[in-house]
PDB file of N, CA, C and O in Angstrom, chain B, residues numbered from 101:
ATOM      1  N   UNK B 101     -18.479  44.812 -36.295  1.00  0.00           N
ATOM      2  CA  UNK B 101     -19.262  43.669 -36.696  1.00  0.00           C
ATOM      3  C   UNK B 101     -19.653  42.856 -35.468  1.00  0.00           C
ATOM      4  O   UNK B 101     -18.997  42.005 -34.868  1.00  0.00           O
ATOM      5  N   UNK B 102     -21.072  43.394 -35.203  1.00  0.00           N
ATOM      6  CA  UNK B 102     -21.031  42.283 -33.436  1.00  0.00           C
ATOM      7  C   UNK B 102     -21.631  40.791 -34.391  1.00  0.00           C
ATOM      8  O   UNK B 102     -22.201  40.565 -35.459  1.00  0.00           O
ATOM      9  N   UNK B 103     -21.027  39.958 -33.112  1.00  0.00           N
ATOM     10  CA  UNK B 103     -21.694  38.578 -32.731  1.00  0.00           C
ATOM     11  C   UNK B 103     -21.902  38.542 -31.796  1.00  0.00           C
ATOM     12  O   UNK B 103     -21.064  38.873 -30.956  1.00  0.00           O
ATOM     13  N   UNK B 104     -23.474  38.000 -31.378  1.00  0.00           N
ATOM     14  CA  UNK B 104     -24.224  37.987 -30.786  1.00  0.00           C
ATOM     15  C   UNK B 104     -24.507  36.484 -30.174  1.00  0.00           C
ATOM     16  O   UNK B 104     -25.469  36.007 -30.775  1.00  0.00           O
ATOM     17  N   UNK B 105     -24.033  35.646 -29.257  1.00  0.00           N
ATOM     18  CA  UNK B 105     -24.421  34.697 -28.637  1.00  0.00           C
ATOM     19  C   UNK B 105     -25.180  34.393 -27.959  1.00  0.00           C
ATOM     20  O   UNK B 105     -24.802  34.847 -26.879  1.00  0.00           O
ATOM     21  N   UNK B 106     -25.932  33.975 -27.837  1.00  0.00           N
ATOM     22  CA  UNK B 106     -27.552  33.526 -27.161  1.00  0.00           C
ATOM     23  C   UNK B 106     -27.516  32.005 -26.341  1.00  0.00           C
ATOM     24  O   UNK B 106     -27.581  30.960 -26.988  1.00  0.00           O
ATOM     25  N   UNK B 107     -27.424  32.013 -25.102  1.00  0.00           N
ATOM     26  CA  UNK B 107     -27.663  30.628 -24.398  1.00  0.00           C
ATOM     27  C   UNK B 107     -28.771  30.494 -24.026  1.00  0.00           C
ATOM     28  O   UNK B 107     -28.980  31.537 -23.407  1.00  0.00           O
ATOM     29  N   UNK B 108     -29.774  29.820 -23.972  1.00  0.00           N
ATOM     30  CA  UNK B 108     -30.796  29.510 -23.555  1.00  0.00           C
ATOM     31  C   UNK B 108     -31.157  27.892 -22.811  1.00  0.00           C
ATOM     32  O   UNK B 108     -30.245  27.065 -22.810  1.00  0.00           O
ATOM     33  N   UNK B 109     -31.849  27.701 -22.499  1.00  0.00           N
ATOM     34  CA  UNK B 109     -32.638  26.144 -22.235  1.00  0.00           C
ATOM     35  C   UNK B 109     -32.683  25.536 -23.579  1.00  0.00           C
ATOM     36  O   UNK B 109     -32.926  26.205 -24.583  1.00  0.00           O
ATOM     37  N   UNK B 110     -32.447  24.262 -23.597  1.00  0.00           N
ATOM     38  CA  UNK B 110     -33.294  23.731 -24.596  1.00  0.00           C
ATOM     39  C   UNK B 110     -34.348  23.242 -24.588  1.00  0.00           C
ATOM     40  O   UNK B 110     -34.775  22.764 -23.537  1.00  0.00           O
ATOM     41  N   UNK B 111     -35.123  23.206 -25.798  1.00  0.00           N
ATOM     42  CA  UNK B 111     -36.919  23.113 -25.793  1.00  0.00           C
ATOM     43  C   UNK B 111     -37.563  24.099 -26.467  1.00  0.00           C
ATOM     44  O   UNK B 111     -38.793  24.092 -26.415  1.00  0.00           O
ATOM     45  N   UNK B 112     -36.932  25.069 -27.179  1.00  0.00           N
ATOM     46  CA  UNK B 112     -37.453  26.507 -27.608  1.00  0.00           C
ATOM     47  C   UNK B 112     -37.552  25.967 -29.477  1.00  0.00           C
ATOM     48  O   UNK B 112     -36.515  25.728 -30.096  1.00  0.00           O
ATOM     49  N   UNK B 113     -38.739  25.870 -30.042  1.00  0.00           N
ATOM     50  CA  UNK B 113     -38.743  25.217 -31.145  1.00  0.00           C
ATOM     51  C   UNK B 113     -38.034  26.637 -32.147  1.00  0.00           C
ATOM     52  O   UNK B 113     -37.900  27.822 -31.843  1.00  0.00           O
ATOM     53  N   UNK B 114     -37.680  25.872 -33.438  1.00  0.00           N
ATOM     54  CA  UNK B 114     -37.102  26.469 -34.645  1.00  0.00           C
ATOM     55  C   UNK B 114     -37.504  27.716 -35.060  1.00  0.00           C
ATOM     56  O   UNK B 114     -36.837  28.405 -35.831  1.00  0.00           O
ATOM     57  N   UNK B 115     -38.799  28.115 -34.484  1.00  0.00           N
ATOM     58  CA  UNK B 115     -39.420  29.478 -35.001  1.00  0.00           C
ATOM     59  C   UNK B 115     -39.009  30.493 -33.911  1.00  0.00           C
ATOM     60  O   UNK B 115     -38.512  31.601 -34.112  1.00  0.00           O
ATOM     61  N   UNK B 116     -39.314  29.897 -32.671  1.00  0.00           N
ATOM     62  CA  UNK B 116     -39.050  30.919 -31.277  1.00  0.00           C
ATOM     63  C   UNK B 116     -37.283  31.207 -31.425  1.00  0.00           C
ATOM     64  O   UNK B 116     -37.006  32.270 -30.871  1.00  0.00           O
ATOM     65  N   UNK B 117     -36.331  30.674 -31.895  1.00  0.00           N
ATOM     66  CA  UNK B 117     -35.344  30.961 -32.159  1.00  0.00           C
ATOM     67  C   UNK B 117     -34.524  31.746 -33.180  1.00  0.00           C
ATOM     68  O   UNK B 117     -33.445  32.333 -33.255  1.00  0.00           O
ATOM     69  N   UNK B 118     -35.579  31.457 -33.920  1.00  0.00           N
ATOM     70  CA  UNK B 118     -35.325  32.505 -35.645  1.00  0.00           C
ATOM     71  C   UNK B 118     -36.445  33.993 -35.293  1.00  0.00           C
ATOM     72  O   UNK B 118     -36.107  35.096 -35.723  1.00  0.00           O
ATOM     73  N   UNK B 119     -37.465  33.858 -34.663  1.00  0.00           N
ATOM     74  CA  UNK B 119     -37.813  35.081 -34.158  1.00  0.00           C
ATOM     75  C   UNK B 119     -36.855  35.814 -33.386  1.00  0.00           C
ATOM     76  O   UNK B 119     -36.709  37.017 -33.603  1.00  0.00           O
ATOM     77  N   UNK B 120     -35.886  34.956 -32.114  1.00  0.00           N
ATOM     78  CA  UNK B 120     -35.536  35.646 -31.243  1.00  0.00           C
ATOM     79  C   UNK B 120     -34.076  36.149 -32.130  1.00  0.00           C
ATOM     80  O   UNK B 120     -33.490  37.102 -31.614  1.00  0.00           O
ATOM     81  N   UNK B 121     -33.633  35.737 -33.054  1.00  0.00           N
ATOM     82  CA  UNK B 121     -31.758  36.092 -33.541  1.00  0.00           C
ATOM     83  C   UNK B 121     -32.670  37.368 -34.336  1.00  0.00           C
ATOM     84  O   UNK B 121     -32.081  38.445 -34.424  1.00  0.00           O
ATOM     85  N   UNK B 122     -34.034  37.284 -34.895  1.00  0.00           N
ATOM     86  CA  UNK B 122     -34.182  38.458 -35.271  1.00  0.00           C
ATOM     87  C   UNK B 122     -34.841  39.400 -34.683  1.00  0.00           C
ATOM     88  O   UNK B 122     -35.285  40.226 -35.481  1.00  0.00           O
ATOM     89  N   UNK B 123     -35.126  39.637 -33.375  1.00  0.00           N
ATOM     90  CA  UNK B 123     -35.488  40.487 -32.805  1.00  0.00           C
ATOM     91  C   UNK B 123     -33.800  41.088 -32.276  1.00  0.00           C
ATOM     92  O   UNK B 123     -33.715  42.297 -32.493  1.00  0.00           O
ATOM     93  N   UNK B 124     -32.820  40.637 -31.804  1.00  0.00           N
ATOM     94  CA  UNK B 124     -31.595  40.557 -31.907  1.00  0.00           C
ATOM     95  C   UNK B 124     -30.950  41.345 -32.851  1.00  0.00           C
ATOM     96  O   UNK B 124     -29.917  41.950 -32.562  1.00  0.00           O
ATOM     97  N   UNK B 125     -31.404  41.392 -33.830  1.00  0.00           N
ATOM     98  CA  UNK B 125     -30.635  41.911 -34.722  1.00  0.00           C
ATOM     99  C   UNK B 125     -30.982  43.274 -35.251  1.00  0.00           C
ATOM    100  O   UNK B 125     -30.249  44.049 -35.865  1.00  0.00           O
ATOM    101  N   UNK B 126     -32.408  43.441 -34.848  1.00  0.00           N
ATOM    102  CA  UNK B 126     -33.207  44.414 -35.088  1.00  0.00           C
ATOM    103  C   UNK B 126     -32.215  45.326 -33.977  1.00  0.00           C
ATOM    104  O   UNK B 126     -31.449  46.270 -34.169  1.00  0.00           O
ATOM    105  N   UNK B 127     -32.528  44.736 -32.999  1.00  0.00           N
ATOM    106  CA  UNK B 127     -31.980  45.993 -31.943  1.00  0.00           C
ATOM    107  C   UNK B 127     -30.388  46.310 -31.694  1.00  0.00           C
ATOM    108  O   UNK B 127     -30.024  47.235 -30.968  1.00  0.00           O
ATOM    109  N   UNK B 128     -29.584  45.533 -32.303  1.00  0.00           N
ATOM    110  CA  UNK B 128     -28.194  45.577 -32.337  1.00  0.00           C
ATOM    111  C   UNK B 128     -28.204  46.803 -33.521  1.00  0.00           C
ATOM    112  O   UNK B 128     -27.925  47.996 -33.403  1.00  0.00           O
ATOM    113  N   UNK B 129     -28.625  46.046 -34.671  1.00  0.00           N
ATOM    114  CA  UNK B 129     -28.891  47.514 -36.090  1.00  0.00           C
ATOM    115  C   UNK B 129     -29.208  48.583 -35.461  1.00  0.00           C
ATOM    116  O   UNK B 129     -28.474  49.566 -35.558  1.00  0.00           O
ATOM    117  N   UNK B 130     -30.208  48.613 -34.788  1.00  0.00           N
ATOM    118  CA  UNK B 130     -31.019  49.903 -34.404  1.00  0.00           C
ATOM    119  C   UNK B 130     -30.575  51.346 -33.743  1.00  0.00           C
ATOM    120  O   UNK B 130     -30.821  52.531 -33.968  1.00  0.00           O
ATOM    121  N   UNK B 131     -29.484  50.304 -32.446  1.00  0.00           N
ATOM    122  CA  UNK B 131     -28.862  50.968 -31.476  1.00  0.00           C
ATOM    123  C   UNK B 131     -27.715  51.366 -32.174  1.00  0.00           C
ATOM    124  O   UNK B 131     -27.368  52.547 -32.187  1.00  0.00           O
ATOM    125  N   UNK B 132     -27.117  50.513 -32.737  1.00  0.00           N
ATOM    126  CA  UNK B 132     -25.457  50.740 -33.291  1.00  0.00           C
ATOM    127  C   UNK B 132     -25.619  51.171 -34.854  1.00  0.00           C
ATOM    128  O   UNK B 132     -24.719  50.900 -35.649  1.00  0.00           O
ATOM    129  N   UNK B 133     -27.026  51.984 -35.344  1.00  0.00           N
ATOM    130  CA  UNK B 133     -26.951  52.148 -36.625  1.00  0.00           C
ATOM    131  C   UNK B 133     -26.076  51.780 -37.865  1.00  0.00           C
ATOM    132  O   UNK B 133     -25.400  52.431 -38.660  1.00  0.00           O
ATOM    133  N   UNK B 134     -26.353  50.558 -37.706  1.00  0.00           N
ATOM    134  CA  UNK B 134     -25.614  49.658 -38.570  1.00  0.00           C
ATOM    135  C   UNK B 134     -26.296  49.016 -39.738  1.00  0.00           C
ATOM    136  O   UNK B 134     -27.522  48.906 -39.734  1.00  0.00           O
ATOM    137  N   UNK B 135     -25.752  48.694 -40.486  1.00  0.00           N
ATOM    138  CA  UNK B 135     -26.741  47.489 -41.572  1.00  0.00           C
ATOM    139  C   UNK B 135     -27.025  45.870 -40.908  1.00  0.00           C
ATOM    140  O   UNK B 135     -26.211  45.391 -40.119  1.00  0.00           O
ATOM    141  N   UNK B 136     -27.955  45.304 -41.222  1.00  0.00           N
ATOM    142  CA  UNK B 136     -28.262  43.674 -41.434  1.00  0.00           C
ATOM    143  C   UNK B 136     -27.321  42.829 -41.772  1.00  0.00           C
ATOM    144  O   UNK B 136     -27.335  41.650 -41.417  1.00  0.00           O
ATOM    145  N   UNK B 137     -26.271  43.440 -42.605  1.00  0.00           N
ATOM    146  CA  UNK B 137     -25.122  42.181 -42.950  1.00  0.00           C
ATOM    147  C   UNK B 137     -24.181  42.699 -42.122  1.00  0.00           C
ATOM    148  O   UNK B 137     -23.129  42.875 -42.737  1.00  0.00           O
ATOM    149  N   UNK B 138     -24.114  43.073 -40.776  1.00  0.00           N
ATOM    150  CA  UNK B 138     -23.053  42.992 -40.541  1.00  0.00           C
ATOM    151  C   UNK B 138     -23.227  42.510 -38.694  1.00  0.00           C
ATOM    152  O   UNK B 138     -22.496  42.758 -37.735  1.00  0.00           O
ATOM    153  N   UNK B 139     -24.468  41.780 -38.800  1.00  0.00           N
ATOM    154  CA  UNK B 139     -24.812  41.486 -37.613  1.00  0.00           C
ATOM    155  C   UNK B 139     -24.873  39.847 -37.765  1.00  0.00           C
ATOM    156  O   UNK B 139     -25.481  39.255 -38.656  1.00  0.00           O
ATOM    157  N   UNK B 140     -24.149  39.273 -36.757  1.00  0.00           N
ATOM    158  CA  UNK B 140     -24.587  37.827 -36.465  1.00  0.00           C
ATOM    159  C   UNK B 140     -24.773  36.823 -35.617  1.00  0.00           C
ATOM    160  O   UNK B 140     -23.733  36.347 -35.161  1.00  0.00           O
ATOM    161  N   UNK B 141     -26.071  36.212 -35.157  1.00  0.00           N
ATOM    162  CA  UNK B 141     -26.553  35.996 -34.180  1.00  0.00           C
ATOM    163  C   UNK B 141     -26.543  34.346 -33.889  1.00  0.00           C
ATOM    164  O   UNK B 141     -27.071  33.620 -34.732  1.00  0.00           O
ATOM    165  N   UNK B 142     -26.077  33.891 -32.963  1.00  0.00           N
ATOM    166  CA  UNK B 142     -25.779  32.516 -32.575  1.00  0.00           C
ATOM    167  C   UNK B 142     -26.620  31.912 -31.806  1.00  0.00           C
ATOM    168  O   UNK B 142     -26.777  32.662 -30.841  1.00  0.00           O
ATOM    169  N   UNK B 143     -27.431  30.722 -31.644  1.00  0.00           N
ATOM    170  CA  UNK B 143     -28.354  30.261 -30.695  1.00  0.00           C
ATOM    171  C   UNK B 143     -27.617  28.869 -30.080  1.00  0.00           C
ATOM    172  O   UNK B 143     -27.208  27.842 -30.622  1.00  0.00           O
ATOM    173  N   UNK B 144     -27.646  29.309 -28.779  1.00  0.00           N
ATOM    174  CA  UNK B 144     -27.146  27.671 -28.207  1.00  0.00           C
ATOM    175  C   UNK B 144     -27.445  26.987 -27.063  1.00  0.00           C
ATOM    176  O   UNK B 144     -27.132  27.238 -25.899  1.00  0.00           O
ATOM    177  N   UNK B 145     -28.097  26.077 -27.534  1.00  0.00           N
ATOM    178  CA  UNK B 145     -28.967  25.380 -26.737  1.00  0.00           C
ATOM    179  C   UNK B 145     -27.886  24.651 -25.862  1.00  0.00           C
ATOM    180  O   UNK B 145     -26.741  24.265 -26.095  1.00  0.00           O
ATOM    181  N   UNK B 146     -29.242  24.595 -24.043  1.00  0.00           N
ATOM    182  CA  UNK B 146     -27.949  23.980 -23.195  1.00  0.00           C
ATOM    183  C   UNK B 146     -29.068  23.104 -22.603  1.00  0.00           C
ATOM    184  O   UNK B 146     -30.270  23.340 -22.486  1.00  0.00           O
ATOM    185  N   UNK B 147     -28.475  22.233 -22.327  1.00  0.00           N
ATOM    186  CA  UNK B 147     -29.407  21.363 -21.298  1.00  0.00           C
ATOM    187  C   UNK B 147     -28.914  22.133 -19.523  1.00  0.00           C
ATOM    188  O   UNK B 147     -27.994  22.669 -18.906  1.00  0.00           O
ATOM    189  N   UNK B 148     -30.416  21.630 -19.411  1.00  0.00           N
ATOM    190  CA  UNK B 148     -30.760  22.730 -17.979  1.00  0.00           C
ATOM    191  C   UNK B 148     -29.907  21.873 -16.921  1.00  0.00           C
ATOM    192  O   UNK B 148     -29.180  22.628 -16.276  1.00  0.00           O
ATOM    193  N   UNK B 149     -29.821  21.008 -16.680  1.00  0.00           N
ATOM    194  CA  UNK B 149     -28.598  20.498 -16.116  1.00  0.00           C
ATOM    195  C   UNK B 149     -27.280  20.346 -16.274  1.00  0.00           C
ATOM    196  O   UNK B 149     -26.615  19.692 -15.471  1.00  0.00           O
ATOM    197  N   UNK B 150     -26.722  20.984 -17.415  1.00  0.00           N
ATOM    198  CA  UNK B 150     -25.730  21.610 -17.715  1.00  0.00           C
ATOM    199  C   UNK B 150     -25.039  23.077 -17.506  1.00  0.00           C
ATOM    200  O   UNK B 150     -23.868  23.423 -17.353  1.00  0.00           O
ATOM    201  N   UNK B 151     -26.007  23.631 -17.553  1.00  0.00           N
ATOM    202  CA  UNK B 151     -26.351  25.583 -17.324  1.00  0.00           C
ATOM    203  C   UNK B 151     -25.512  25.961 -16.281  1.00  0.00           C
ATOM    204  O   UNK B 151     -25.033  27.088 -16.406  1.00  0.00           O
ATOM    205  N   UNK B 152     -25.197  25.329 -15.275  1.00  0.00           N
ATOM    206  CA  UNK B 152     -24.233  25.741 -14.655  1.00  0.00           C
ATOM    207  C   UNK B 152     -22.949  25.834 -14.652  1.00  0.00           C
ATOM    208  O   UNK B 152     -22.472  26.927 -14.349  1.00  0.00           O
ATOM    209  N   UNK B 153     -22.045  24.710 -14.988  1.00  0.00           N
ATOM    210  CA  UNK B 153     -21.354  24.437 -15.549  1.00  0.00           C
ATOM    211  C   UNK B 153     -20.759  25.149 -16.677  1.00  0.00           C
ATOM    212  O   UNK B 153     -19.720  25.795 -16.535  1.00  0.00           O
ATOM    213  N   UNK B 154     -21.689  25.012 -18.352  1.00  0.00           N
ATOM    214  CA  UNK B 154     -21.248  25.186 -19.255  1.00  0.00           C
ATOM    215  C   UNK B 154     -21.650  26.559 -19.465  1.00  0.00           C
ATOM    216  O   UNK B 154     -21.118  27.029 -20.470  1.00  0.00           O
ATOM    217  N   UNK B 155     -22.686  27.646 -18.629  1.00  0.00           N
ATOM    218  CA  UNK B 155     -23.264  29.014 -18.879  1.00  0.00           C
ATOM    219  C   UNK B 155     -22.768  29.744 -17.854  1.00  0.00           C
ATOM    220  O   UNK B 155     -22.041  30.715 -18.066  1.00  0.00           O
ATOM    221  N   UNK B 156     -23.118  29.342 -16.611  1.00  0.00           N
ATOM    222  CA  UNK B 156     -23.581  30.514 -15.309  1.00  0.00           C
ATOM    223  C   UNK B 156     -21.817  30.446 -14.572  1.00  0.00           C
ATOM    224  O   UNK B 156     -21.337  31.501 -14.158  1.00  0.00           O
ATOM    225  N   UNK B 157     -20.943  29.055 -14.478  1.00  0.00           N
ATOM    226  CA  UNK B 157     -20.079  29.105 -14.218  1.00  0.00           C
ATOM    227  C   UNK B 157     -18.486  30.413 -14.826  1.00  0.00           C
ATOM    228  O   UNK B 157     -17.755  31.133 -14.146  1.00  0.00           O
ATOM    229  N   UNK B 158     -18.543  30.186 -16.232  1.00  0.00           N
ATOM    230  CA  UNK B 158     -17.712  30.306 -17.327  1.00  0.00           C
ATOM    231  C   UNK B 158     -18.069  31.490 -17.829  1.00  0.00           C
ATOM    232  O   UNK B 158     -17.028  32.038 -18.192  1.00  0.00           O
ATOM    233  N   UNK B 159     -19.477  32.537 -18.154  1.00  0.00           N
ATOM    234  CA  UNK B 159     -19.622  33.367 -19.125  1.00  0.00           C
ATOM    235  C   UNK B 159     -20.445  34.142 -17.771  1.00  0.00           C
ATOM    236  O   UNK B 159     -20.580  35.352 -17.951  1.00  0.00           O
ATOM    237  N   UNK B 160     -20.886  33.730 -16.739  1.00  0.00           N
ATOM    238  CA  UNK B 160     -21.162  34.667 -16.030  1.00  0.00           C
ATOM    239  C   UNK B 160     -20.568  34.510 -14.722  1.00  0.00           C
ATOM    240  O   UNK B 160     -20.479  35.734 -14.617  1.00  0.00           O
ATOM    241  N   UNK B 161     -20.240  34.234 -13.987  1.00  0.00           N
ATOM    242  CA  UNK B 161     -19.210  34.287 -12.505  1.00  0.00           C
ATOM    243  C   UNK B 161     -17.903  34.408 -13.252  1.00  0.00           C
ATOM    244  O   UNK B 161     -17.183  35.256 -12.724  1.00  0.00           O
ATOM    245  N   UNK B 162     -17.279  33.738 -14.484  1.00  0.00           N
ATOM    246  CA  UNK B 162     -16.091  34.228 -14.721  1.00  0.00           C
ATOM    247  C   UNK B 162     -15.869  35.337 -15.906  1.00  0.00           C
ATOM    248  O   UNK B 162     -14.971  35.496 -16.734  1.00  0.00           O
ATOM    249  N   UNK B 163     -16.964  35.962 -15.649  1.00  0.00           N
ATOM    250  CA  UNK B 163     -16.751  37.483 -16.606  1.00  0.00           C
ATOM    251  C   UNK B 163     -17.666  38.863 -15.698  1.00  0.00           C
ATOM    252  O   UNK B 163     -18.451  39.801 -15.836  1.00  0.00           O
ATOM    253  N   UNK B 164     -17.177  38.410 -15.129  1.00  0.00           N
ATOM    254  CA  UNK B 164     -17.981  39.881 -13.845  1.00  0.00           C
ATOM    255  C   UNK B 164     -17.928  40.926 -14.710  1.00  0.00           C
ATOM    256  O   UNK B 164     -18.869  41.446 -15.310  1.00  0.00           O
ATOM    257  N   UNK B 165     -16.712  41.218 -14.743  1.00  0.00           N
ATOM    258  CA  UNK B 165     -16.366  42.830 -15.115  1.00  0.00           C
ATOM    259  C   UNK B 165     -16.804  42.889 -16.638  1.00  0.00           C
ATOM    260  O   UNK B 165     -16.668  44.043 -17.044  1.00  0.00           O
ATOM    261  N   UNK B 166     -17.330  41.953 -17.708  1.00  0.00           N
ATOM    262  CA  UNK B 166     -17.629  42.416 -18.794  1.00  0.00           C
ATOM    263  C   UNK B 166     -19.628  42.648 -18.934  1.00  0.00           C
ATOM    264  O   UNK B 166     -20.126  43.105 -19.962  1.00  0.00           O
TER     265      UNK B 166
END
C-alpha cells in the first residue's frame, strides 16, 4: 500500500494539486500493477523559505541512501 508524499512550493492552486496526486497515482498503479484504492497521495505545501530546513535538510541530505 504506497503513500506517496509530495513537497512542493506553495502557490500551486487546488486543481494543479488534485491533477498532480492523480497523475501520481496513475503511475504508482501502473508500475506496481496495483488497484486505485490502495494508493495514497499527500500534498504539502512549504513556504520557499522554509524548504530548507523543513524539505532539503531532513528528507533529502538526511536520507541519502533511500
Amino acid at each position: 500500500m504506497p503513500h506517496v508524499i509530495v513537497k512542493l512550493h506553495s502557490g500551486r492552486s487546488e486543481q494543479q494539486k488534485n491533477a498532480l496526486a492523480e497523475a501520481v497515482t496513475k503511475a504508482v498503479t501502473s508500475t506496481l500493477k496495483s488497484g486505485e484504492e490502495s494508493v495514497s497521495v499527500a500534498i504539502e505545501d512549504v513556504e520557499p523559505r522554509d524548504w530548507a530546513e523543513q524539505v532539503y535538510r531532513p528528507d533529502i541530505l538526511g536520507k541519502m541512501q533511500t
